[in-house]
Residue frames as a rotation matrix with the C-alpha (Angstrom) as fourth column:
UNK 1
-0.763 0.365 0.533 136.25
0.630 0.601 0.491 195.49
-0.141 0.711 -0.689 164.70
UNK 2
-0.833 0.479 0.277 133.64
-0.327 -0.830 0.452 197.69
0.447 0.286 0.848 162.88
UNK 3
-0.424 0.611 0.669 130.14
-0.534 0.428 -0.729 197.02
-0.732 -0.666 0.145 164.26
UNK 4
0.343 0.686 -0.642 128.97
-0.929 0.348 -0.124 195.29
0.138 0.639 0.756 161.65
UNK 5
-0.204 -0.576 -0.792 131.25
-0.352 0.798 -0.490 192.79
0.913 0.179 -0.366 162.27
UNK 6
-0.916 -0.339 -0.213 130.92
-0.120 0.740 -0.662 192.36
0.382 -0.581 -0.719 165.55
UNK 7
0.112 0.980 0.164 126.95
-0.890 0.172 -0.422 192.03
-0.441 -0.099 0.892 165.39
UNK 8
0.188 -0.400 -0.897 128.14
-0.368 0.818 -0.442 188.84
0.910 0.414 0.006 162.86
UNK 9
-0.658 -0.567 -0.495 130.46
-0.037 0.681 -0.731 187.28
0.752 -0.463 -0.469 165.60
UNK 10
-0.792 0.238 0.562 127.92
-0.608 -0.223 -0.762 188.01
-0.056 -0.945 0.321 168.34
UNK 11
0.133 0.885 -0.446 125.28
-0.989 0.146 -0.004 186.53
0.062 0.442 0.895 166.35
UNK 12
-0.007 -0.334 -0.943 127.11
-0.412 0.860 -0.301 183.27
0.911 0.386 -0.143 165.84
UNK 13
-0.795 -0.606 -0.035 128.08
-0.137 0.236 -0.962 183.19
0.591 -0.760 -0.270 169.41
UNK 14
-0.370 0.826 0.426 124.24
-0.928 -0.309 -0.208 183.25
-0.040 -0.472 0.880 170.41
UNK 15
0.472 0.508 -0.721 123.29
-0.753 0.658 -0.030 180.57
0.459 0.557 0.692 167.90
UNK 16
-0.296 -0.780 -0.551 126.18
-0.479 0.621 -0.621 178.56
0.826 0.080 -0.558 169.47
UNK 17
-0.683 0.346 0.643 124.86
-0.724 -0.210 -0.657 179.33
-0.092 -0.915 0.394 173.17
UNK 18
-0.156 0.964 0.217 121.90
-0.970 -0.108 -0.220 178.13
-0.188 -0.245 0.951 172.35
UNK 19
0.367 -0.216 -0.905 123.29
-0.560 0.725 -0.400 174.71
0.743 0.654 0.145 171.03
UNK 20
0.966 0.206 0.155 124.59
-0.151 -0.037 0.988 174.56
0.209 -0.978 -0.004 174.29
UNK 21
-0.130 -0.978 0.163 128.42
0.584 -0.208 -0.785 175.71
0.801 -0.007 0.598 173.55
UNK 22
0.469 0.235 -0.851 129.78
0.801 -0.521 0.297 177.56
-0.373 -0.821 -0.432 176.24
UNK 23
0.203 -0.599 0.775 131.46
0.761 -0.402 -0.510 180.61
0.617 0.693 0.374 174.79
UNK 24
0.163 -0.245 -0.956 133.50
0.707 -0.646 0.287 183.10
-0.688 -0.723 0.068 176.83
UNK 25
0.558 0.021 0.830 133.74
0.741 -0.463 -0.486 186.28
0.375 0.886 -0.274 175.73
UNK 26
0.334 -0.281 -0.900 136.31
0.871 -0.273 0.409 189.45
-0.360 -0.920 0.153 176.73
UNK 27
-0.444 -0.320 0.837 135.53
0.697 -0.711 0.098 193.05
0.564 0.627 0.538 176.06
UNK 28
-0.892 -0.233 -0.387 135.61
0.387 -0.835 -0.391 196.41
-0.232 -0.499 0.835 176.45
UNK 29
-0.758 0.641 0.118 132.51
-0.446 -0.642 0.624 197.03
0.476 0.420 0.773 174.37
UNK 30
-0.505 0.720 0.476 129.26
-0.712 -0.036 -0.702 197.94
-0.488 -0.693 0.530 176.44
UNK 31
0.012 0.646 -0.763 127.59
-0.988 0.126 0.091 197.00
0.155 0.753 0.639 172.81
UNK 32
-0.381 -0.652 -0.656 129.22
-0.507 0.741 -0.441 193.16
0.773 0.164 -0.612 173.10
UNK 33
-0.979 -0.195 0.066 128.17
-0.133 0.355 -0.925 192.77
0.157 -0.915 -0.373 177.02
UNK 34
-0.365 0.928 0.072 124.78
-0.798 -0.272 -0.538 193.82
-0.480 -0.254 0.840 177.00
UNK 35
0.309 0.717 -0.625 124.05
-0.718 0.606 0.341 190.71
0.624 0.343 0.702 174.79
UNK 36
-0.678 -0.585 -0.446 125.91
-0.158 0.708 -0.688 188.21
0.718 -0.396 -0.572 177.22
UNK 37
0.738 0.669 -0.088 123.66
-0.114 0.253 0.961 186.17
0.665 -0.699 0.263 179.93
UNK 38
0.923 -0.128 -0.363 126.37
0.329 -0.228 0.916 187.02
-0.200 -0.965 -0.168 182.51
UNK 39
0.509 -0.778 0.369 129.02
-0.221 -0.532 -0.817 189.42
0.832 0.334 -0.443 183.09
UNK 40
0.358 -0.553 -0.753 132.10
0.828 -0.185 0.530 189.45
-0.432 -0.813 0.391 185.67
UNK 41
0.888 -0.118 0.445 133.57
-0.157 -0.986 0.052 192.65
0.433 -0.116 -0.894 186.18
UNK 42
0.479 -0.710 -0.516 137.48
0.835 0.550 0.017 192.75
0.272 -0.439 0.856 186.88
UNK 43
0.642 -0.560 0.523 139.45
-0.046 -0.709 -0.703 195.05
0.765 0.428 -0.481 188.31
UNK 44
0.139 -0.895 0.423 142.81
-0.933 -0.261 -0.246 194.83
0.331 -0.361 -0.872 189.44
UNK 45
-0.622 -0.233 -0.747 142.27
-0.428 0.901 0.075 191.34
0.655 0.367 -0.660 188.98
UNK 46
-0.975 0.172 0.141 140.02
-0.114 0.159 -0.981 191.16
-0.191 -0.972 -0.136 191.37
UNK 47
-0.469 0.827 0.310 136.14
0.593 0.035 0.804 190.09
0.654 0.561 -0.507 190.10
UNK 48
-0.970 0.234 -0.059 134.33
-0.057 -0.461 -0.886 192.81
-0.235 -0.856 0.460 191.78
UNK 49
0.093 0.991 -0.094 130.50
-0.916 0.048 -0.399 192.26
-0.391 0.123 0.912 189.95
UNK 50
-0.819 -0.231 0.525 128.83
-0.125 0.965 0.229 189.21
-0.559 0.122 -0.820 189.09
UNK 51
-0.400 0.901 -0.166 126.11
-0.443 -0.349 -0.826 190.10
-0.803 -0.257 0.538 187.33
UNK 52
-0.299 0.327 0.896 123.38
0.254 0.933 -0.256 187.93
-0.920 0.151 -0.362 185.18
UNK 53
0.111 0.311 0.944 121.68
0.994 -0.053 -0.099 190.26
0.019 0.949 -0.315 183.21
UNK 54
-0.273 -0.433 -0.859 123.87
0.684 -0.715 0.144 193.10
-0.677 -0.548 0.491 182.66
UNK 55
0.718 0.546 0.432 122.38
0.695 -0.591 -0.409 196.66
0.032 0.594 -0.804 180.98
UNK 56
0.106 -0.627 0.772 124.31
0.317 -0.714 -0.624 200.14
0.943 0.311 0.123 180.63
UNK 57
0.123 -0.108 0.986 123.62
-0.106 -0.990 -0.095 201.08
0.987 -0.093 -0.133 183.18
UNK 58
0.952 0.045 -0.302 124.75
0.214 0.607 0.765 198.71
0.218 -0.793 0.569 185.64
């Protein structure tokens, strides 16, 4: 999805948050995570971070 778009869907997905929806999200883009109040990290199925407020450079 171009970024405009997915600044749009992220946007919505805040406004929802904040309604108190839960919304899961699952991507590859840093751009996507960095707005999220918590990441997991998988790998090899295995959650290997847990982290609240994740930045790049975690």
């Amino acid at each position: 999805m171009d970024s405009k778009t997915r600044d749009s869907v992220v946007r919505i997905f805040k406004e929802l948050s904040e309604k108190g929806q839960t919304i899961l999200v699952v991507t590859h883009d840093p751009e996507v995570a960095k707005e999220c109040s918590r990441v997991l990290r998988i790998t090899d199925g295995i959650i290997n971070d847990n982290l609240r407020h994740w930045t790049k450079n975690d």
